[in-house]
Every structure is written in C-alpha cells, then in structure tokens.
C-alpha positions in Angstrom: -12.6 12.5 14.7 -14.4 14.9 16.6 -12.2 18.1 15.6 -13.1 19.9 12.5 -10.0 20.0 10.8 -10.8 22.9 8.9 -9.4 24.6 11.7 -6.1 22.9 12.2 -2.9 22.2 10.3 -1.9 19.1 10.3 2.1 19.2 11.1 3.3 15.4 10.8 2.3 12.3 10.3 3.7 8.5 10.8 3.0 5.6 8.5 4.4 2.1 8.8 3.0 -1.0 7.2 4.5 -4.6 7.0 3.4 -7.2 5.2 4.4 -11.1 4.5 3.7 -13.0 1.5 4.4 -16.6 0.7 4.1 -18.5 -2.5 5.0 -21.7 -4.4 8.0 -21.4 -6.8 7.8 -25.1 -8.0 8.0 -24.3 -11.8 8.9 -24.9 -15.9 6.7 -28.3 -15.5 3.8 -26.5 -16.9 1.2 -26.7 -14.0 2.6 -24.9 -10.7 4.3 -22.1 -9.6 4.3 -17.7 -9.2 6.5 -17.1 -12.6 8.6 -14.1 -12.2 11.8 -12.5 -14.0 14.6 -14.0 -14.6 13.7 -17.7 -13.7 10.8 -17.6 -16.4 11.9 -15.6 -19.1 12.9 -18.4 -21.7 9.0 -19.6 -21.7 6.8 -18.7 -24.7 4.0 -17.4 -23.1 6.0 -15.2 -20.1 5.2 -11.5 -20.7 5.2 -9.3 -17.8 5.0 -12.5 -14.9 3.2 -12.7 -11.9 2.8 -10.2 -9.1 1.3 -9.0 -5.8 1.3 -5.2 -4.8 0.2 -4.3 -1.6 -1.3 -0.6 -0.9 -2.6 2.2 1.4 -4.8 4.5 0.2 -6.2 7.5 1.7 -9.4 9.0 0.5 -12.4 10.4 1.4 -15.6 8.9 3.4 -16.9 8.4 0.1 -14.3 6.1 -1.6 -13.5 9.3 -4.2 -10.3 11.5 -5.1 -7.9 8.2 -3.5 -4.3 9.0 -2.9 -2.0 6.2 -3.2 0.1 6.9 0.0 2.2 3.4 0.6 2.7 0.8 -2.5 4.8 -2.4 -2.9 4.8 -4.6 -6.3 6.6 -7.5 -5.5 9.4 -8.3 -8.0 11.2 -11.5 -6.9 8.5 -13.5 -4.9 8.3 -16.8 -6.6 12.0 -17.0 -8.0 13.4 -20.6 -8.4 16.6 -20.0 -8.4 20.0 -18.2 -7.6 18.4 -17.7 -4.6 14.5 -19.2 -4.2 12.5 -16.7 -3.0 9.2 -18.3 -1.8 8.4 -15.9 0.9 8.9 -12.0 2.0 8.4 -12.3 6.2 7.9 -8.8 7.6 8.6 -6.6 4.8 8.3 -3.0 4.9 6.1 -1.2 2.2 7.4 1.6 0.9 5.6 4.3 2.0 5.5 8.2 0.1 6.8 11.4 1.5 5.1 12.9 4.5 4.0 15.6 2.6 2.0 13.6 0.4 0.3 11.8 3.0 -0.5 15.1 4.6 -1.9 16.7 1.1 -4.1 13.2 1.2 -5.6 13.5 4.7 -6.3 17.3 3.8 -8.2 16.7 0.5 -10.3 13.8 2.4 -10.6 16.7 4.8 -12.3 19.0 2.7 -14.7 16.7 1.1 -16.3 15.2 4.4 -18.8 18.0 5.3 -17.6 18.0 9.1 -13.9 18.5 8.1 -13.1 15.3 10.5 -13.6 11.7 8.5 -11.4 10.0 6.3 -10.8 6.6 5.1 -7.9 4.1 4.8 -7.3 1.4 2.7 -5.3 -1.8 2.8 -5.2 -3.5 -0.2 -3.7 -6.6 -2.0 -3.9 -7.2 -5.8 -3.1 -9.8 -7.2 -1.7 -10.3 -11.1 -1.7 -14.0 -12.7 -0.6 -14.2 -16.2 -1.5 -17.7 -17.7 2.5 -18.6 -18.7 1.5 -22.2 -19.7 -1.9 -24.3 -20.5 -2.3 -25.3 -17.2 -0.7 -22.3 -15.4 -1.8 -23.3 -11.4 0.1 -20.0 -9.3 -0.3 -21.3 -6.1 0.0 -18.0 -3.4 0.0 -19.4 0.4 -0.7 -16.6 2.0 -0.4 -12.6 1.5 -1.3 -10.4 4.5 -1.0 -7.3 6.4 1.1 -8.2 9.6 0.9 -4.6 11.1 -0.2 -0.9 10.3 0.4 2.0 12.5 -0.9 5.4 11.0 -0.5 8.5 13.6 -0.7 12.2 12.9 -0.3 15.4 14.9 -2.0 18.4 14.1 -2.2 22.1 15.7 -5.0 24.8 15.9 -4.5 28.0 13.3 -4.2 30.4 14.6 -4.4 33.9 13.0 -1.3 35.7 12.8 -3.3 38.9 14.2 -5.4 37.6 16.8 -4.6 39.0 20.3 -5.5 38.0 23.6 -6.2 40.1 26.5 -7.2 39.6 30.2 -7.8 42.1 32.8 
C-alpha cells in the first residue's frame, strides 16, 4: 500500500473465503479411508480422528504477532455412513467478527515501519491419526476455490483542526 496507515482509521472490512475438499471414506477394512466421528468410533485405535482445517491469518511483513481471522476444522468429511460425506464443494469458512479482522490489519500496521504492509495467509493443515496398522487416509483434493479480502479506510482527522481560505 502506498498510504501510511498510521494516519487513517480503518472503518470496515470484507472477508469471504471458500474452499472444497474431497476425500476417500472407504473404511473399517484396515487400510483406507479419512476416519471421523461417529462412523469410526467402535475401532481400538480411534482417538480424536482425522481432520483438515483451513485458515486465514493476518500478520505482519514479518510472519510475527498472527491473528487467526477465518478458521474451518472439518468435522464430517470422510463419514461412511448415514449420509457419506466424501466431499465439501464450495464451503464457506467461517470467518471472525469484523472487528477482529480490523484489530489484526492495525497491529500488522504498527509493526511494518511504513505503517502500509501486511500479510495474508491461506493455510491447510492437515491431521492423520494412525487408526489401524495400515491406516492409508487417502485426501483427493483440499483447496482454496476463492478469497476476496477488501477494506475501506478514512483519513483522521483531528477533531480541532480548522480550515480556512480567503
């Protein structure tokens, strides 16, 4: 940005992220398939099951102080039964209240010494707990379909400044 935003307030902002996930659910033979609550639970070795969270952060230039400011951790994705849930197509991530996204774009603020860089994050994480002795969880594909991030900010202005012409 070429605005130091020292000298602004920033007064809204927009986030919306989608992603789409896909996985094999084939399961309970021992070798394939993303285990997850309630189709697994009878096995011995199912603890927490397997999962995928997708994320935004928002931090400085520097990768430091990051703000978590949109977060999914899938729940259901790989689910044999009652329904199958092998894929999420176009799924919103949840994304946190404006006002935390704004307090995150201010503290990256602050620590770039120009007041105008930040940096954003997409990120995908992916948990595999070993449910069997040849556990294979198979995820086709896990991606970011879209991300739209806008923000409107204003100049500050002091409260007693005055303006005059003649």
């Amino acid at each position: 940005m070429t605005d130091d935003m020292s000298d602004y307030n920033i007064t809204s902002v927009e986030l919306k992220v989608i992603f789409n996930a896909s996985v094999e659910t084939t399961s309970g033979n021992g070798l394939d398939g993303v285990d997850v609550l309630p189709s697994e639970a009878a096995t011995d070795q199912f603890g927490i099951g397997d999962f995928v969270s997708f994320y935004v952060l928002i931090s400085d230039i520097e990768f430091k102080n990051p703000y978590i400011v949109a977060f999914n951790r899938t729940t259901d994705l790989g689910r044999d039964s009652n329904p199958t849930v092998d894929n999420i197509t176009d799924s919103l991530i949840y994304t946190y209240d404006e006002s935390v996204i704004i307090t995150a774009l201010n503290s990256a603020f602050e620590k770039d010494s120009t007041h105008s860089n930040f940096t954003i994050t997409l990120g995908i994480d992916i948990y595999c707990e070993d449910n069997w002795i040849n556990d294979r969880d198979v995820f086709n594909y896990l991606y970011f379909k879209d991300f739209n991030f806008t923000f409107t900010y204003e100049k500050k202005i002091d409260k007693f400044s005055s303006l005059s012409w003649y």
